[in-house]
C-alpha positions, 0 to 999 in steps of 0.5 A: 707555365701560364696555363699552371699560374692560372689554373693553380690561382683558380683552384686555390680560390675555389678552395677558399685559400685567402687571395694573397696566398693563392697569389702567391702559390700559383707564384711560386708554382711557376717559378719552380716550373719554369726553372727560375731561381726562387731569389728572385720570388723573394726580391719581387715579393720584398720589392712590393713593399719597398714604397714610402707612400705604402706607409700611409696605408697603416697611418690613415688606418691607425688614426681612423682607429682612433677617432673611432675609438675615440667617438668620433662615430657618436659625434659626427651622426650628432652634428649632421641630425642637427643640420638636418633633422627637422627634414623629412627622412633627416636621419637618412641624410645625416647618415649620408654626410655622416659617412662623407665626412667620415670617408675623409678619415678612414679611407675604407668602406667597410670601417664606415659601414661597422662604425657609423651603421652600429649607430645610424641602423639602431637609431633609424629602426627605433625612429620609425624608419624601416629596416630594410632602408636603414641597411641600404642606406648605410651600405650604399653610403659606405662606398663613399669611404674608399672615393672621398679622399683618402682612400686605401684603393687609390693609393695601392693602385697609384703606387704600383703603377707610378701614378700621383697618389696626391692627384689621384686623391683630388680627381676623387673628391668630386665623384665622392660629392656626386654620389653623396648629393644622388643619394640624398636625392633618393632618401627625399624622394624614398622619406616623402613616399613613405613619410618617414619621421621628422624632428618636430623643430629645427634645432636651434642655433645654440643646438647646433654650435654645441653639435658643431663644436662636439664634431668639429675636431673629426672635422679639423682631421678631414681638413688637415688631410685635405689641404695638407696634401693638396697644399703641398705642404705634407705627402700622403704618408707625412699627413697619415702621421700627422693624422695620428699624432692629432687623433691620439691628442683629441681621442685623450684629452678632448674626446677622453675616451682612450685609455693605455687598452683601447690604444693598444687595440687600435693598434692591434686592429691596425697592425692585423689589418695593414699586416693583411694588405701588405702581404697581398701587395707583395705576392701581387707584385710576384703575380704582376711580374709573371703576367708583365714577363708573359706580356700578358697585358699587351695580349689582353690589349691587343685582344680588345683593340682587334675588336674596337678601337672606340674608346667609349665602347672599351670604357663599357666594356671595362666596366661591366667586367669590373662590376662583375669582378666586384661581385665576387673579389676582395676590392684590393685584390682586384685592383693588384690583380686588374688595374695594370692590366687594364690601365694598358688598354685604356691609355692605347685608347687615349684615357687618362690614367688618373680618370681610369684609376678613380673608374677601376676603384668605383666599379670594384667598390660598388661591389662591396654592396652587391651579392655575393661577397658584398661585405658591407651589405653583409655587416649592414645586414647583420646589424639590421637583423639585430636591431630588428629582432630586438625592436620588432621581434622579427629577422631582417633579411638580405632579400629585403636589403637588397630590394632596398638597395637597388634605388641607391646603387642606381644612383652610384651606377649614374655616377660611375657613367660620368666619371666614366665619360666626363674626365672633367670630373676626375681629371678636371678637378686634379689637375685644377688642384694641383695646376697640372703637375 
């Protein structure tokens, strides 16, 4: 019945049935086939939601909402120019820490990617940045959103496979700031070549504390799930609530910017959303079943270490299927479909778990800005066209971005190679944190 899981799952992805259901058809299919009883579908299936640390999938996701709504994009981008706007290509930059920051908030690439490039794009473009730069940089940038903690990648695939999500959370900090600090180094060379504009001054101290204090409480959330989780003090999912009780108090009352209806839409948004991954959790866990039942992944273990058993060869390997599965497959889909398969293979080789689930999240992510299904660069795109058109007169196109994008995504691959052979990086930092527990 393997060959009908396989060839079903496939079929219903060809045909362009949403990832969750194909996982579940080809399910079901199988157990129809095989004669197993269809209770037990519907207690693995209930039995992939059954998880205290999923909770904070919808609680991160419900705060950055807010904040969101509540201007945190406005203020954040506000602060950052005010840092660094004096320098050549200081928009660039703040549109870099912008999106460090606010990864520590939304914990998906694509939020960052809407919210902050809605304004970073329009307001490089009419500064006299080019377009296609605007995009690349924006994209490139919002893949920082699911490294930097907290990150909904890491947590479905710590909580699937009984890994700390505290220290998976950790072990990504460090790789989150490489990729920050490369792709700065690529904006100064890229506004020096092509002499991108400079505020005329830096911004005076008193300019600079009014920003702070505008970004300051975005700031204070980012802090509060950091040091809460790595403190000891919260769990993942008690800081996504204490995250929402604080976005909703500074959203009201300080931001004033949510009222009754744009609550209810960040709730609406959030339920859509986390209603969305739950389910691919589920019929995941179905999927997952099967192939563990099959021994699927001692197969796939088996077929690789026949072939070597040199760990850095196998990491390279990995990684060139992960990058080419990202090319094509929803990153959350992937990381259900993959990360226990793949995980069992590199712990025979003697890779740590923790450093292999930040590898698996950055090569998946990295395929949000690659073609064909690069759904950042697709809304970076989209926005760069409008903005283009209306201050140029002209369409941006996604050949020019994806020329544009190549500089950065270098820079992400060179980190991604040493997270993949520094577990100093990952491991190093967590177990720093967390004193080895």
């Amino acid at each position: 019945m393997i060959p009908v899981l396989f060839i079903s799952f496939l079929i219903c992805l060809i045909v362009g049935v949403p990832v969750a259901f194909s996982l579940g058809i080809s399910s079901i299919l199988y157990f129809v086939g095989s004669g197993m009883p269809i209770s037990m579908f519907a207690q693995k299936f209930f039995a992939g939601m059954d998880s205290f640390t999923l909770l904070c999938i919808p609680g991160f996701t419900f705060a950055g909402n807010l904040m969101n709504q509540g201007g945190i994009s406005d203020k954040l981008l506000g602060f950052m120019e005010a840092l660094v706007g004096h320098l050549s290509g200081g928009l660039a930059y703040a549109n870099v820490l912008a999106s460090m920051v606010f990864a520590g908030i939304s914990g998906t690439a694509l939020a960052d990617t809407v919210s902050l490039g809605g304004i970073e794009i329009p307001m490089m473009v009419k500064q006299g940045y080019d377009t296609p730069f605007s995009v690349a940089v924006t994209a490139a940038s919002s893949c920082m959103g699911p490294i930097i903690p907290p990150s909904v990648p890491m947590i479905i695939a710590a909580t699937m496979t009984g890994l700390s999500v505290a220290k998976m959370f950790m072990a990504g900090i460090i790789p989150g700031i490489l990729m920050g600090g490369g792709m700065c180094f690529v904006c100064w060379y890229y506004s020096r070549k092509n002499h991108y504009p400079k505020r005329d001054r830096m911004a005076s101290f008193k300019e600079i504390v009014h920003a702070g204090r505008e970004a300051i409480w975005a700031i204070i959330m980012v802090i509060i799930i950091l040091f809460g989780i790595m403190g000891g003090v919260m769990t993942p999912t008690e800081a996504s609530i204490v995250c929402i009780a604080y976005g909703t108090i500074v959203a009201a009352f300080i931001y004033r910017k949510l009222n009754i209806k744009t609550f209810y839409y960040c709730l609406k948004t959030t339920l859509s959303s986390a209603a969305a991954i739950m389910g691919l959790v589920a019929f995941a866990n179905v999927f997952a079943y099967i192939l563990t039942k099959e021994r699927i992944p001692n197969m796939i273990a088996d077929a690789m270490l026949s072939l070597t058993t040199n760990k850095y060869i196998i990491l390279l390997l990995i990684n060139l299927f992960l990058i080419f599965v990202g090319m094509f497959m929803e990153t959350i889909a992937a990381i259900l479909i993959l990360f226990p398969v793949l995980l069992q293979l590199a712990t025979a080789v003697g890779v740590d778990p923790i450093q292999f689930g930040i590898i698996v999240v950055m090569n998946l992510v990295l395929g949000l800005c690659t073609p064909p299904v690069g759904v950042c660069l697709f809304a970076a795109t989209a926005i760069g066209d409008h903005t283009e058109m209306e201050v140029h007169g002209k369409h941006n196109t996604l050949s020019q971005n994806v020329k544009a994008l190549v500089p950065f995504m270098i820079s992400n691959f060179t980190v991604l190679a040493l997270v993949t052979y520094v577990p100093a990086i990952t491991v190093g930092m967590a177990n720093l944190i967390t004193g080895g527990n």
